[in-house]
C-alpha positions in Angstrom: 0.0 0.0 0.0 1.0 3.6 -0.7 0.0 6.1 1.7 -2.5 8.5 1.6 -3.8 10.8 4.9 -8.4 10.8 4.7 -10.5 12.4 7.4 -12.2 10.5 10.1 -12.1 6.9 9.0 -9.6 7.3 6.5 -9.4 5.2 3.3 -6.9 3.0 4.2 -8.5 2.3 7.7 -11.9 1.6 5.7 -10.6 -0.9 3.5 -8.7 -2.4 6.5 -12.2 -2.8 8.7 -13.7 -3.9 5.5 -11.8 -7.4 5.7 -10.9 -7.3 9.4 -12.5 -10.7 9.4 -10.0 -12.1 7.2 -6.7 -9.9 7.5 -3.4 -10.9 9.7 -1.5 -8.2 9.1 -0.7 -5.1 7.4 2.1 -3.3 6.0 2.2 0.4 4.5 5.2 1.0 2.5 5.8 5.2 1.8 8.7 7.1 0.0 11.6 8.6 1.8 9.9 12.3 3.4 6.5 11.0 3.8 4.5 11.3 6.9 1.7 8.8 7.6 -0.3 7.5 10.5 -3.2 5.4 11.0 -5.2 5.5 14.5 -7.7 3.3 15.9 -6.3 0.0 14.5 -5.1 -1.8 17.2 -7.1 -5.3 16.4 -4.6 -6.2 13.8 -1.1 -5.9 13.2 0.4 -2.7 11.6 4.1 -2.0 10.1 5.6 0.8 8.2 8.1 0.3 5.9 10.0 3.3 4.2 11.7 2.7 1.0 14.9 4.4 0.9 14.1 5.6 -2.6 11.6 5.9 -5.2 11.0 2.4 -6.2 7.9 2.0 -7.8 5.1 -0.2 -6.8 7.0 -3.6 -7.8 10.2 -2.5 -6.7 8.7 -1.3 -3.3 7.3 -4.8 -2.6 9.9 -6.7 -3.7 12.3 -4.8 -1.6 10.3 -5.7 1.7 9.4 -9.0 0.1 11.1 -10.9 3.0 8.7 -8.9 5.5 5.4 -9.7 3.7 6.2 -13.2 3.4 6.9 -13.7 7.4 4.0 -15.7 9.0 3.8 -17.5 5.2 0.8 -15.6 4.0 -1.5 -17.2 1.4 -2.1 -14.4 -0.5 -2.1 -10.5 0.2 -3.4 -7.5 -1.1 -1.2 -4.5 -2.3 -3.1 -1.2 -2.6 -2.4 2.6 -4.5 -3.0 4.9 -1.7 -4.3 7.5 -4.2 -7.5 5.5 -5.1 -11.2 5.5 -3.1 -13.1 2.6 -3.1 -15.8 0.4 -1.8 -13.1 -2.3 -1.7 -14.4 -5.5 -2.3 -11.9 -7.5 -0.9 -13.5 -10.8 -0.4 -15.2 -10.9 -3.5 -11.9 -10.6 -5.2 -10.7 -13.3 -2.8 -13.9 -15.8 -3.8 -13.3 -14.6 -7.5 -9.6 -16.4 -7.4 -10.5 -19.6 -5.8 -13.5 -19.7 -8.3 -11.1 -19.5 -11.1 -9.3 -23.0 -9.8 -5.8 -21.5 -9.7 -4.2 -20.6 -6.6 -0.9 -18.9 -8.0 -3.0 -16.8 -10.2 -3.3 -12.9 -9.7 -5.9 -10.7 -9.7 -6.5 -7.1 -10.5 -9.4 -4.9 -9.9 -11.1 -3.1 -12.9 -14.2 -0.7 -13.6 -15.5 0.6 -17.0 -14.5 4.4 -18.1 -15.5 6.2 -20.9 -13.3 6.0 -23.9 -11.4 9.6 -23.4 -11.1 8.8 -19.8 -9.1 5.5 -20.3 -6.5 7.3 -21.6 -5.4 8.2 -18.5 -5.8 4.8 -17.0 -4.1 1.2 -17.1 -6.1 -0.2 -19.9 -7.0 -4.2 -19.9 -8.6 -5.8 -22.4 -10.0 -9.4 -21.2 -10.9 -12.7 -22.2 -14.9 -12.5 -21.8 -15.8 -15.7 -20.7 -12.9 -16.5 -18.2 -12.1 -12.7 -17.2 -8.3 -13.4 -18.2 -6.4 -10.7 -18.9 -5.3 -10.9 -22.7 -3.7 -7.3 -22.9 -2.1 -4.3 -20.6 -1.3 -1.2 -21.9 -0.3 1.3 -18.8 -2.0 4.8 -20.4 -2.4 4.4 -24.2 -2.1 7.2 -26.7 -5.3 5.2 -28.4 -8.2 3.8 -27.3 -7.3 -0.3 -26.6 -10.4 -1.2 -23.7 -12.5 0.7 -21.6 -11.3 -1.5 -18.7 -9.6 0.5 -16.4 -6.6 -0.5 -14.0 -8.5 0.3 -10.1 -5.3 0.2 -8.5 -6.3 -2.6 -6.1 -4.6 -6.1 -6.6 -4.4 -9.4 -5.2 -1.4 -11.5 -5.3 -0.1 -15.0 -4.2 3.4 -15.0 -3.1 4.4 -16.4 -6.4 4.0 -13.1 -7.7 8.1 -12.2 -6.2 9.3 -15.0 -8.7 8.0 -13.2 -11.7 9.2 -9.6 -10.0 12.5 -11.3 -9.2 12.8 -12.0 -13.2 12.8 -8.2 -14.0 15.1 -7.5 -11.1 17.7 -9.7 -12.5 17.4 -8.4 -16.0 17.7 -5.4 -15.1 20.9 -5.9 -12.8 22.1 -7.6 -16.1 21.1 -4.1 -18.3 23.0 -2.2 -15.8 25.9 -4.6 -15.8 26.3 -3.4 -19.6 26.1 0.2 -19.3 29.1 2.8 -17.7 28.7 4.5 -14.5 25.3 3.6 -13.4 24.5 3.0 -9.9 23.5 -0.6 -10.6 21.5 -1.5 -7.4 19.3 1.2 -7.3 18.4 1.5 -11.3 17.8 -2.5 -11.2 15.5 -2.1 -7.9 13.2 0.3 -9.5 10.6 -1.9 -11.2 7.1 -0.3 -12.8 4.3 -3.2 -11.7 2.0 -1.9 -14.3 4.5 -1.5 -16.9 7.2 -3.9 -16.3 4.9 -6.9 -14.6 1.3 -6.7 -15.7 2.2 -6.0 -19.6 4.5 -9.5 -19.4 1.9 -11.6 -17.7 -1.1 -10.7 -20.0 -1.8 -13.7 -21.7 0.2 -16.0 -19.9 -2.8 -17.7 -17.7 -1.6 -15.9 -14.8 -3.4 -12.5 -14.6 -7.5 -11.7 -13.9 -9.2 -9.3 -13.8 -12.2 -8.5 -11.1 -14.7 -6.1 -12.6 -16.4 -3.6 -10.4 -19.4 -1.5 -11.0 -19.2 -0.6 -7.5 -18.1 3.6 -6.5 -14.2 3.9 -7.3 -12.1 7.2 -8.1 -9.0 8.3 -7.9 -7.8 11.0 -5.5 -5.1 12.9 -7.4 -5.7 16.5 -6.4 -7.6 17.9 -3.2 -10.6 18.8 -5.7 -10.6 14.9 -5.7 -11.0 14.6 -2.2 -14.2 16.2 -1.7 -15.9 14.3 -4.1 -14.5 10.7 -2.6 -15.5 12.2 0.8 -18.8 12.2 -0.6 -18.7 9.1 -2.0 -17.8 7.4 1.5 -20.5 9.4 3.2 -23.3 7.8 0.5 -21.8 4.5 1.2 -22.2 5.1 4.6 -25.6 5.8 4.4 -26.0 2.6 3.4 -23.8 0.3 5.3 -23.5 2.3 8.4 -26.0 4.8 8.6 -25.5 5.1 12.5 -22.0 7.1 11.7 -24.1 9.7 10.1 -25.6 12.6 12.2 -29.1 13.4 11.9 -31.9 15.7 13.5 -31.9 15.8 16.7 -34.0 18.0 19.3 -30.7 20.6 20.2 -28.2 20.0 17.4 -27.3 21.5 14.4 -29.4 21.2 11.5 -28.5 18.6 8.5 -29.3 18.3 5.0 -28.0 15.0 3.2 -25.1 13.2 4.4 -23.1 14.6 7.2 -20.6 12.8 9.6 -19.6 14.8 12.8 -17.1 13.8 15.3 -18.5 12.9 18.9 -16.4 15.9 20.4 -16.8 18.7 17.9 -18.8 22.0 19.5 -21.7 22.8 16.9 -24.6 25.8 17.7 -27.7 24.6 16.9 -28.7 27.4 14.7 -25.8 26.1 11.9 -26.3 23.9 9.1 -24.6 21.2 7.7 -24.6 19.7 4.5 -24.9 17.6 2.6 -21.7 16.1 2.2 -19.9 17.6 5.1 -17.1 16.3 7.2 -16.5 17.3 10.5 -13.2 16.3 12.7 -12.0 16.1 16.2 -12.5 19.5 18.3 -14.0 21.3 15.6 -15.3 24.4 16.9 -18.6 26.0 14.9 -20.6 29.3 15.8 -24.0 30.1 15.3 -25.7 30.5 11.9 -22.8 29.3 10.0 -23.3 27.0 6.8 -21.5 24.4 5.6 -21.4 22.0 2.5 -19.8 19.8 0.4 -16.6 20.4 2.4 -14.2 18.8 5.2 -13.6 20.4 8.6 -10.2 19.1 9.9 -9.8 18.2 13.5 -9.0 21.9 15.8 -10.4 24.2 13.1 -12.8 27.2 14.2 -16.0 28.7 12.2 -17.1 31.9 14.1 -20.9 32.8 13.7 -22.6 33.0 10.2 -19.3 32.2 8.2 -19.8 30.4 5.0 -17.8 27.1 3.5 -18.8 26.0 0.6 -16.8 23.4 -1.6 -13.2 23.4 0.5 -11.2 21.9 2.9 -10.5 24.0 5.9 -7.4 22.4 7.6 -5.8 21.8 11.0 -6.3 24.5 13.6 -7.5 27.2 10.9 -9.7 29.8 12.1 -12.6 31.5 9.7 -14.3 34.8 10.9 -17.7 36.4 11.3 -19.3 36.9 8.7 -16.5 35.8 6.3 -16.9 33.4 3.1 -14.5 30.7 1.9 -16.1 29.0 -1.5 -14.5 26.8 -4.3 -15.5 25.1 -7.5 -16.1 21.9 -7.6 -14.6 19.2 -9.8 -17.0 16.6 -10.3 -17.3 14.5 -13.0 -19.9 14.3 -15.9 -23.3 13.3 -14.1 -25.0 12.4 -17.4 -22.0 10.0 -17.9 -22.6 6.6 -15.7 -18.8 5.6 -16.5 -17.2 9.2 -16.0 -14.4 9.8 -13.7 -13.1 12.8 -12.0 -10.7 14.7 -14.4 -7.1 15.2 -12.3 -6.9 18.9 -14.2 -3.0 20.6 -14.1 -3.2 23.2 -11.5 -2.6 26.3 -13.8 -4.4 26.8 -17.4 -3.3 29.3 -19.8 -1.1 30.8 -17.3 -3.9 31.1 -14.7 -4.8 29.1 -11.4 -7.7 26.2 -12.5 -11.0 27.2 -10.1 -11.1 24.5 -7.9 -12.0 24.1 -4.5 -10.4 26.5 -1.9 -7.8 24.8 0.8 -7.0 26.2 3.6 -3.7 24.8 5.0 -3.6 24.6 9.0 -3.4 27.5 11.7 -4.8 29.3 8.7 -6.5 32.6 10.3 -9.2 34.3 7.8 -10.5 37.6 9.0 -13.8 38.8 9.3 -16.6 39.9 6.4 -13.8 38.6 3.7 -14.5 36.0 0.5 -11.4 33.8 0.0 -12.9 31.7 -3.3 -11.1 29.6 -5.5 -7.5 30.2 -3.7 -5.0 27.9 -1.7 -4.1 28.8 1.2 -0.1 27.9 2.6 -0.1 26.6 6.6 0.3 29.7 9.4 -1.0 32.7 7.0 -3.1 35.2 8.4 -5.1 37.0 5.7 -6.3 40.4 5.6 -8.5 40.5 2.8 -10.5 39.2 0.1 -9.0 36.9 -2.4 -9.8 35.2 -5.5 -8.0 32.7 -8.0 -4.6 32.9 -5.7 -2.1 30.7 -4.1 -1.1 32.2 -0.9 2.5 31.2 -0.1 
């Protein structure tokens, strides 16, 4: 897994409780300089790893191979950090052992539009056996409108096949001056360098989903898989969910608030709202389609609409922080959310407004489509902005 940071019962956590019943133990692997933590997993096992370089997905693995094999698991999952999901884990489990081959692999797939798959791992299958007969990693034309989820499930047999590339490369390296051999031949591309060369060998299947998935490649992103946990919430664990109540706050829609937050009853929330740990929120504000991180302060009849207000950040009286939204196509069933550059044309892309943490934003301002660096304290309006 690859790590990612979610509020409240954050991705990786979700997927984690979503196959607690069958899980031993887990390992996140992260780069060199990232910070990760996950809370309120103490029924299983947990272990960090930290690469000591960039070594892609296959490299990353194989380098802690020896860790991951300890206890002689069966089979395990490996995960992209930077995906959402409903994660169905056992099904994918049930799907190999249906298939009759326990050294087989499986990848998880969903349907995109044509232009969309561009931007995707592309599979094309075998219909009646779900084999995978193709993999092209992000295609300059259209091969399948299969996408690459991010989400796998391997035997350990898969370290033989990774092991194969790792020793060609060494040999590449072997042939070429002044390279640092090690660390070139370690780097290995599962996508590119794994999946392409086990297409069509009987080895590789793929799981189809039609279940919510998306990935979460810009903070725009985040709002909108935010939402996507709260629906499914609604439906698997509506008790998370806050509702009307005689003395709280008022709701529309989805909303999840944290047992200790400090909410007037004349605000209202949603839908789609996020509240965190100590959040502090005055009377009339309004909130939607946004996440509150844990500490931060509304003062009375402040606005958030569409933004992520972060850590510790404090909004004003009467002030107004708004973004765009970034959702994808609603009269497209198999659209996915674009992950659009950050400038266009020279110009900052409207998006939704971020507010790093300890962020203080005066009174009677509108901060809208802007981000906002940690420990700034504004004092006035701004619009289309990054504020370093």
């Amino acid at each position: 897994m690859r790590p990612t940071r979610f509020q409240n019962l954050n991705k990786v956590s979700y997927f984690i409780v979503s196959l607690l019943c069958r899980l031993t133990f887990v390992f996140v692997v992260f780069k060199v300089g990232k910070g990760f933590c996950l809370h309120g997993l103490s029924e299983i096992p947990l272990r960090y790893l930290q690469e000591y370089a960039a070594l892609g997905t296959g490299g990353g693995i194989y380098h802690f191979r020896d860790q991951i094999l300890s206890g002689s698991p069966e089979a395990f999952f490996v995960m992209n950090a930077d995906v959402c999901s409903e994660f169905p884990l056992p099904e994918m489990l049930d799907f190999q052992k249906e298939h009759g081959d326990a050294y087989s692999f499986v990848i998880l797939g969903t349907t995109a539009n044509r232009k969309q798959s561009l931007n995707y791992g592309c599979i094309v299958e075998n219909e009646q056996t779900d084999e995978v007969l193709h993999y092209v990693e992000k295609p300059s034309t259209f091969v399948s409108d299969i996408i690459n989820c991010g989400i796998y499930l391997f035997t350990p047999e898969i370290f033989q096949h990774i092991g194969t590339v790792f020793q060609k490369n060494q040999q590449d390296m072997l042939l070429e001056e002044q390279s640092n051999g090690w660390h070139r031949a370690e780097v290995i591309r599962l996508e590119q360098d794994i999946f392409t060369a086990l297409a069509g060998q009987g080895k590789l299947y793929v799981y189809k989903t039609d279940r919510f998935w998306s990935q979460i490649k810009s903070a725009g992103s985040a709002i909108y898989a935010s939402r996507l946990y709260l629906n499914q919430y609604h439906t698997t664990h509506p008790e998370r969910l806050a509702t009307n109540r005689e003395g709280g706050p008022k709701t529309r829609g989805n909303v999840y608030i944290h047992p200790t937050a400090n909410i007037d009853p004349t605000a209202v929330l949603g839908p789609n709202v996020s509240i965190g740990t100590g959040v502090t929120i005055g009377a009339g504000v309004r909130v939607r389609e946004s996440i509150i991180l844990h500490g931060a302060t509304l003062q009375d009849h402040s606005c958030v609409l569409n933004s992520i207000v972060g850590w510790g950040s404090t909004i004003g009286k009467w002030a107004r922080v708004e973004g765009t939204p970034s959702d994808p196509n609603p009269n497209d069933p198999y659209a996915k959310i674009d992950s659009e550059t950050l400038f266009r044309d020279g110009k900052l892309t409207p998006s939704i407004t971020i507010l790093g943490c300890n962020v203080n934003i005066p009174s009677e301002v509108i901060i809208l489509n802007s981000i906002v660096l940690p420990h700034k304290d504004l004092n006035r309006s701004f619009k289309n902005q990054i504020i370093l």
